[in-house]
Each structure stands twice: as C-alpha cells, then as structure tokens.
C-alpha positions in Angstrom: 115.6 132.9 145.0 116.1 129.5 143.1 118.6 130.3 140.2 117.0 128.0 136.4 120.7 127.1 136.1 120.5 125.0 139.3 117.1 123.8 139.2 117.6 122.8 135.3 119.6 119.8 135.2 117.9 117.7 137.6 115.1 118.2 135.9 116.3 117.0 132.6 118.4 114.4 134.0 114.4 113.2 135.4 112.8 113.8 132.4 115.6 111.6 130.4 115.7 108.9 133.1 111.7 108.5 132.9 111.8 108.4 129.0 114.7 105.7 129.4 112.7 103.7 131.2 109.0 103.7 129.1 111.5 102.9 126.6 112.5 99.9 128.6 109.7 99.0 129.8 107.6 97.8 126.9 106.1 94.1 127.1 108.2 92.9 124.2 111.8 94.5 123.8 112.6 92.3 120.6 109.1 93.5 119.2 109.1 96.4 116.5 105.5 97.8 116.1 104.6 97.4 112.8 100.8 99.3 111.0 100.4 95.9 109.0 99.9 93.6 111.4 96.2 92.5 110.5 96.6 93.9 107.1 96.9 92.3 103.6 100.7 92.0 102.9 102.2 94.8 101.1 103.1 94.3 97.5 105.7 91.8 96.4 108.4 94.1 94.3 111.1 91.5 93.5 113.0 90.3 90.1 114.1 86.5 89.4 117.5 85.8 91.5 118.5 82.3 90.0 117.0 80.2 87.2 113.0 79.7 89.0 110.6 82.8 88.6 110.5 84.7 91.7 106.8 84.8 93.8 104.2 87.1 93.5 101.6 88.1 95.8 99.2 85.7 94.4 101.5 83.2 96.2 100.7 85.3 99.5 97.1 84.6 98.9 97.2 81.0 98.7 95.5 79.2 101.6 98.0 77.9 104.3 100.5 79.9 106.3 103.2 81.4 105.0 106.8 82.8 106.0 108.4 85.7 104.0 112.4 86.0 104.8 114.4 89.5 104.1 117.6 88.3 104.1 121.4 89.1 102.3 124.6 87.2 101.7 126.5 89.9 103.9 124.4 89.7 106.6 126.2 87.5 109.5 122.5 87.5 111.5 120.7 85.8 108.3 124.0 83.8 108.3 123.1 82.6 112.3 119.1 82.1 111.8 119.2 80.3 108.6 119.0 77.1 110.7 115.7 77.7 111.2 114.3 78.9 108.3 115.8 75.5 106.9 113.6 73.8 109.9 110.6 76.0 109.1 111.2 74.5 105.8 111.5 71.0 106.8 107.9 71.5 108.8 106.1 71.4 105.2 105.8 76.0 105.6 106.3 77.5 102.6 109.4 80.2 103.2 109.1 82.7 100.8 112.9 84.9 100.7 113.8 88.8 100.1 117.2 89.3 98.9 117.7 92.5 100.0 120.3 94.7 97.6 122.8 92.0 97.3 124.4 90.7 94.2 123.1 88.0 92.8 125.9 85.8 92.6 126.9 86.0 96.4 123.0 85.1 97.1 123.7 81.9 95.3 126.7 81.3 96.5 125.4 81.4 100.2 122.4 79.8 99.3 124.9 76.9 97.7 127.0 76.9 101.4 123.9 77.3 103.8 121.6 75.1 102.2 117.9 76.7 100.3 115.2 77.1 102.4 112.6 79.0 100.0 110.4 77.8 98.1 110.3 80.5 96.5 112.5 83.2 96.1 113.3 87.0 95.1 115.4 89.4 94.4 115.4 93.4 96.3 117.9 94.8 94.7 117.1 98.4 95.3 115.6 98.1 98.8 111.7 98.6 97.2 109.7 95.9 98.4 111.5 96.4 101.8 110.6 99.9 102.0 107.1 99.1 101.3 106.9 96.3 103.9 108.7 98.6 106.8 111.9 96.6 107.0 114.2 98.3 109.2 117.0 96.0 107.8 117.8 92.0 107.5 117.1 90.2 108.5 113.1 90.7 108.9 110.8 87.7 109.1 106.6 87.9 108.1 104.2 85.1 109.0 101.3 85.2 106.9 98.4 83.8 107.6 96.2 81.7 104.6 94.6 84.4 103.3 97.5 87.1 102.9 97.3 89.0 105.9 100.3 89.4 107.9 100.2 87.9 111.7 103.6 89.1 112.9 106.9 90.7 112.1 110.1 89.4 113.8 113.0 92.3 113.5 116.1 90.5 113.8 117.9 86.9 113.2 115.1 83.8 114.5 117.1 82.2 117.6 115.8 79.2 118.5 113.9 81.0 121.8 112.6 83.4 119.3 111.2 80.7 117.1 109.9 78.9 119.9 108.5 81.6 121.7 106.9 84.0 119.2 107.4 82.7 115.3 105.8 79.1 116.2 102.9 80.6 118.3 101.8 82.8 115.9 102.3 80.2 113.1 99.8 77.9 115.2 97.5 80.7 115.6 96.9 81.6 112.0 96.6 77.7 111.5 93.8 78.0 114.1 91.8 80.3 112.5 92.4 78.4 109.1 90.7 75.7 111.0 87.4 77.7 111.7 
C-alpha cells in the first residue's frame, strides 16, 4: 500500500512546476492584462500641479492619439524612461502626465532637472485616478487612440526596445484607424 505522505509531494512539487511555467509562458511577459483595453478611458481625477490647469477628459476625446504618463519624482524607473516621453514629445504626441501621490514641489523640481514632456499635466495625490485606471504602480503608460479609447497599457519604465517594439506600433495603429 502507497502511504499519501510519499505520494504527496511529488505531486505538489508537479502541480507548482506546471503553474510556474503557464505563468511563464505567456506571449508577452512585460504585458499586464488590462479590462480597458478597447474601452473609453476611465475618468481623469487630477488637481492643478504647477501654475497651467491640469487636463480633463475632454482632452482624452480630442481627435489624434494620445499618451497618458503615471509617473512620480521618487520613482528611479520614471527617472530612466523620461527620455522617451521627452521623444514622444518631440514627435508632435500629446503626453498627458499622472503625478501619482507625490508632493508637489519635488514634481517640479524633477520636472525642472529632466526636462517637461506634458502637455498637459495632473496631480494624483491620493492614488484616485490610478485606482480607477488599474495602475499597479509608476510608472504606467496609456496610448489613446483619437477618440478616447485606450489601445494599450505599458506597466513599467518605456526602454527604448519597449518603445520601439510595442508603444510605437500601437501608436501607428490607432493613427491607422484615424485614417479610415
């Protein structure tokens, strides 16, 4: 007679190791699922952070695509992809930023050091809007297509691979369907 006590932990240890590697195995590790992908952008729940009003989701709307940033002064990842918000900016997209519950003067400040690459921008001080949007933390990066709806959600800093591979594909593909 086979004793559960010998028989047991081979089969978790196989039950863990096939778990480990669906895990693994998906098409796109970076990629977090997100439910609003296809769907109209949640709402915009930021105060003024500087002088300049802060968007709205009226701005969201506007024809065009669109790129909202979460991003914080503390974060050392926004510090690493703000590169290429900056040449997101310089492509003529509007980048919309999330400052997620930082203080208002260190936003400045880095925004002084790093250069600004929103053209419009928001404050997130409790965590609210990033709630609502599914933000698992910063920094977090929506493309928006021209009519609100949000095309993809990049978890983590934008590398240059990233922004090549996945941010500027689905940047051209909401432009293609502006197009139709």
């Amino acid at each position: 007679m086979i004793r559960p006590m010998v028989i047991l932990p081979p089969v978790v240890f196989m039950g863990l190791a096939v778990l480990f590697y669906l895990g693994m195995a998906r098409s796109d590790p970076d990629a977090l699922p997100s439910t609003f992908i296809g769907q109209l952008a949640p709402q915009v729940l930021v105060t003024p952070l500087g002088p300049d009003a802060p968007f709205a989701a009226a701005d969201l709307q506007k024809s065009g695509v669109k790129i909202v940033n979460f991003w914080a002064s503390w974060c050392q990842p926004c510090r690493a992809e703000h590169p290429q918000l900056i040449a997101l900016q310089a492509m003529g997209l509007p980048v919309y930023g999330v400052n997620y519950k930082d203080e208002a003067t260190a936003a400045l400040g880095f925004l002084v050091e790093m250069g600004a690459p929103y053209e419009k921008m928001g404050q997130d001080r409790q965590g609210r809007m990033a709630l609502e949007w599914g933000v698992y933390g910063v920094p977090e990066t929506f493309v928006i297509d021209g009519v609100g709806k949000i095309l993809l959600r990049w978890a983590g800093p934008i590398t240059m691979r990233n922004l090549e591979n996945h941010i500027l594909p689905a940047i051209a593909q909401a432009e293609a369907l502006v197009s139709k």
